[in-house]
N, C-alpha and C positions, 0 to 999 in steps of 0.2 A: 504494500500500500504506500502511498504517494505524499505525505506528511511533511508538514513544516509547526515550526513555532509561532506559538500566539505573543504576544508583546510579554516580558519578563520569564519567558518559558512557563507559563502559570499555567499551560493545558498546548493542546496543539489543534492546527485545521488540519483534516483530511483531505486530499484532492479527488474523490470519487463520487460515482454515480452511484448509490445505497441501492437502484434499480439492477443492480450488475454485483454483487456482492456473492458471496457462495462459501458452504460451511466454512473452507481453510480460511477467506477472510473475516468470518462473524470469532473463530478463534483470536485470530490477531489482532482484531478491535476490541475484543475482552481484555487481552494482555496488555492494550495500547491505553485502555482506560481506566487499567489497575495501576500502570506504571503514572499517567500523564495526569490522572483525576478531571481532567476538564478534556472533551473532544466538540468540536466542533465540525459540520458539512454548511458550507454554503450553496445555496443555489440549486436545492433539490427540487424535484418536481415534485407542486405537492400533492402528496398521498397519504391520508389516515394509514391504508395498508398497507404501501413500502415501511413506513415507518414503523407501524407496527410490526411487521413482519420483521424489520431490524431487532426492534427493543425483543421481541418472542428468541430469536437465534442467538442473542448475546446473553439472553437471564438464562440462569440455571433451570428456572424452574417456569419458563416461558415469562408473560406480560403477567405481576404480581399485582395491577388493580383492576383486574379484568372484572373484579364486580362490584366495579366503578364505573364502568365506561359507558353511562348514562344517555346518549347523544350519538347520532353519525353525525359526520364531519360535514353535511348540511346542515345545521344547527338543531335539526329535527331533533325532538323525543325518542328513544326505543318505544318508552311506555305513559304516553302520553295521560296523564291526570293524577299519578301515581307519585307519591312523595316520602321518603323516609321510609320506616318499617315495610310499608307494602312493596315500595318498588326496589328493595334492597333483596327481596323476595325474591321480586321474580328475577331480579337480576341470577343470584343465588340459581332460582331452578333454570333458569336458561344455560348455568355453566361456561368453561372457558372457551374464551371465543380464538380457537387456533385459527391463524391466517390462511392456514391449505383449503380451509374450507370456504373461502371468499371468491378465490379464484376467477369465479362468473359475476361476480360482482362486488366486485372490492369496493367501492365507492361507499358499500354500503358498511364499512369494516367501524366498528365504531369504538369511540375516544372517551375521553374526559377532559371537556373543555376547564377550560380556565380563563376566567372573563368575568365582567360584572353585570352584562346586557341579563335581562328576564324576556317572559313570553308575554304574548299579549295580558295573562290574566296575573301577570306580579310575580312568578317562578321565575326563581334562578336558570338560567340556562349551562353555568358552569361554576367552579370553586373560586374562591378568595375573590369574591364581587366587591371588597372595599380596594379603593386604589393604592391605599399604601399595604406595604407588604416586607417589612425590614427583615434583616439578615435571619436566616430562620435553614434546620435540614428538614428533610423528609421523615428521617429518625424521631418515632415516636414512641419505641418500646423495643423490647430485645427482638421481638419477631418482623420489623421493620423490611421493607425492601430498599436496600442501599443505592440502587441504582433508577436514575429519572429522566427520561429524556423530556426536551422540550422542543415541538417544532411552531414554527412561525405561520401563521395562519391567516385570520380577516384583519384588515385593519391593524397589523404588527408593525407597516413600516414605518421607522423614525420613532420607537421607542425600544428602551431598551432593558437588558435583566443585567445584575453584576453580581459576579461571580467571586467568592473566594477560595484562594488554595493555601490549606491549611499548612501544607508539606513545606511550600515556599518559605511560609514564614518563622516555621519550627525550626529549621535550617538556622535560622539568624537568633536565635532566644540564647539567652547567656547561660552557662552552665550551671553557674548557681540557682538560677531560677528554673532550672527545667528539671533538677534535684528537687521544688518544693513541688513543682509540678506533677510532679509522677507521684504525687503523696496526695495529690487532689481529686477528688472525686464528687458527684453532683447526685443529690436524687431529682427528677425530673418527674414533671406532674402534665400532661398535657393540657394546653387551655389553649382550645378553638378561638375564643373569644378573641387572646392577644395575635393572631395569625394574622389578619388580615388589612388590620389599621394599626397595627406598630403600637408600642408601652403606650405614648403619650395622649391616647387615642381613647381613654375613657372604657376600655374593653368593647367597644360597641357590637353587635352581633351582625355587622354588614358583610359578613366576611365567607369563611371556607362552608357553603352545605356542608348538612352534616348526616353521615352515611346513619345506615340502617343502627348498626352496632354503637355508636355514639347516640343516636336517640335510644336507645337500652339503657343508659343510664351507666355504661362501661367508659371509664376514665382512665386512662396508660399515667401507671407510675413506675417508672424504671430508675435503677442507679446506673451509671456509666461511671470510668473514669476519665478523665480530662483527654489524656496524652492516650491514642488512639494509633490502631495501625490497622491497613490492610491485608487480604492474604496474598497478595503482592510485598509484603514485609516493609510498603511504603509508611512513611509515619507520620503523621500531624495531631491534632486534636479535634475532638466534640463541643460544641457550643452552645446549644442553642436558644439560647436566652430570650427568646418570645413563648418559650414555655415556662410553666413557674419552676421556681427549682428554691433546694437547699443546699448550702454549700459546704464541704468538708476540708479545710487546708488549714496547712499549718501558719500560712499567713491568712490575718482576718481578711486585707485587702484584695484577695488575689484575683477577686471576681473586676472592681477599677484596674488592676493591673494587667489583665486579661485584654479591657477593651483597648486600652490605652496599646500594647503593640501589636494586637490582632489588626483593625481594619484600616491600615494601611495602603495607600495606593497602588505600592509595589509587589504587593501582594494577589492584586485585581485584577480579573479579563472582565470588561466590560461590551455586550453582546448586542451591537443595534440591528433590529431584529429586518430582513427581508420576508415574504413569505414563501414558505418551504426549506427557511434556513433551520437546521438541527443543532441541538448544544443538549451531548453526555454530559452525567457527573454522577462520581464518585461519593455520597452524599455522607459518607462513615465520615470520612476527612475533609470536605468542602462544606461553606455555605453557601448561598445568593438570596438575596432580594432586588424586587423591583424598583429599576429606574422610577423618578421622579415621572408621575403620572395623576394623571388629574381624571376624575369620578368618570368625567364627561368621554376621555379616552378608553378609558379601561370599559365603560359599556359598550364601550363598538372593539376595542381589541379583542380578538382571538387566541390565544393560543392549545396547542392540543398536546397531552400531556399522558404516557404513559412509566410507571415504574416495573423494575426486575431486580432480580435477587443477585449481586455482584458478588459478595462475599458471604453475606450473611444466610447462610443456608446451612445446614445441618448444625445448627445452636452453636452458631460459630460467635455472636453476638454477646451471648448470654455466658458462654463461657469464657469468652476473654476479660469478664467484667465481674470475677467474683471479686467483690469487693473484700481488700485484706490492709487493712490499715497499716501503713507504712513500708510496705513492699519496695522492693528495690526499683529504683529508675532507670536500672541500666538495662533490665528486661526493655524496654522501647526505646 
């Protein structure tokens, strides 16, 4: 495959047609996105099914929000009048939606938008409908899918998503602090609420639909520890502080000291979006939030959004994260 560097080496562009792609390459886009954490294709043609059919050959365990994928990539309903517990249902008894079976009509391969536009009667048509959306992963429990693509869809040109690489910056952390750091660890609480309009944002509920299992009343609390690697042995750290958390370090400060040399410029690929442009990530070790974007944008922006299982498959998550206070730092 045909690769070059993004600005700072913080991820890489691929030069290829995802339409031409085949098992030996969906291998070496795995490895290429274990080592680089951020991928990028510009200039794809867009297709819910090409893409999907990428994100299904690179996850271990195919497309891991398949019942999510509420929408085909016409903005259409699957299950038009259906909200939460029922249409989580049928999603559920519909099953996973493998690409080979689209073949005669891929068009109709369906997604999980992400947008703030609704239907005529006030329904969401996609996730995180509020426009702001600050640094935030995927990771919301040990069973998490670490891997997310995002393709560029209605109304994406000229705003943008930014990315950070965790590895980049772990590189540059001083020895002494990367000693308290490996001694830090978070329990993390998931809150829908702060997702979609950022801390400052009063909690408002303008934000991410909420699936089947989160109207149950089911809330993800997991501990993690800070300083994080993949099964590529690449190393950076977990963040994600738009969910609630408690903190365990041996400095009280270390959560200001965190922000202060995490979101750094030189650390950032910053992604302005065409439509049918793709951007992997590695979501164990990267974050992103949305460009500066206004209510009015984001109800007409599009983009279409599936996750896969990169490394975190067989309790690969869960066990790397029994929490042991005061464990050696030289393990990462």
């Amino acid at each position: 495959m045909k690769w070059t560097y993004l600005e700072n080496r913080n991820g890489i562009e691929i030069q290829e047609d995802i339409r031409t792609l085949d098992e030996e390459d969906y291998k070496e886009l795995r490895q290429l996105l274990f080592e680089h954490l951020i991928v990028v294709f510009r200039k794809q043609e867009p297709s819910s099914y090409e893409f999907g059919r990428m994100c299904h050959h690179i996850g271990h365990k195919g497309i891991g929000n398949w019942h999510h994928l509420n929408w085909y990539s016409n903005g259409e309903e699957r299950y038009p009048g259906l909200e939460g517990v029922p249409r989580g249902r049928k999603l559920m008894d519909q099953g996973y939606q493998d690409p080979a079976d689209y073949v005669d009509c891929k068009e109709k391969f369906p997604v999980q938008r992400v947008t703030g536009s609704k239907n005529k009667t006030g329904v969401p048509t996609g996730i995180f409908g509020g426009a702001k959306l600050t640094w935030h992963s995927n990771i919301n429990g040990w069973s998490s899918n670490d891997g997310v693509g995002l393709q560029g869809w209605d109304n994406s040109q000229n705003t943008c998503t930014e990315f950070l690489n965790t590895a980049r910056c772990r590189e540059t952390i001083d020895p002494q602090l990367l000693e308290v750091l490996g001694k830090t660890w978070f329990q993390w609480k998931e809150n829908l609420e702060n997702w979609s309009d950022g801390l400052e944002i009063n909690k408002s509920k303008t934000g991410a639909s909420r699936s089947a299992v989160q109207n149950s009343g089911w809330v993800g609390i997991y501990k993690l520890w800070f300083l994080q690697q993949n099964r590529a042995d690449v190393k950076g750290f977990y963040f994600h502080f738009l969910n609630d958390y408690t903190v365990h370090s041996p400095d009280p400060n270390i959560v200001e000291i965190i922000k202060d040399f995490a979101f750094k410029d030189e650390y950032k690929y910053i992604h302005w979006w065409e439509p049918g442009d793709i951007v992997l990530m590695d979501q164990l070790i990267t974050l992103h939030q949305r460009g500066k974007l206004t209510q009015e944008t984001n109800n007409k922006r599009v983009l279409h959004r599936f996750e896969f299982a990169l490394s975190n498959y067989d309790n690969y998550l869960r066990a790397q994260n029994v929490i042991i206070p005061g464990r050696n730092v030289e393990k990462y």
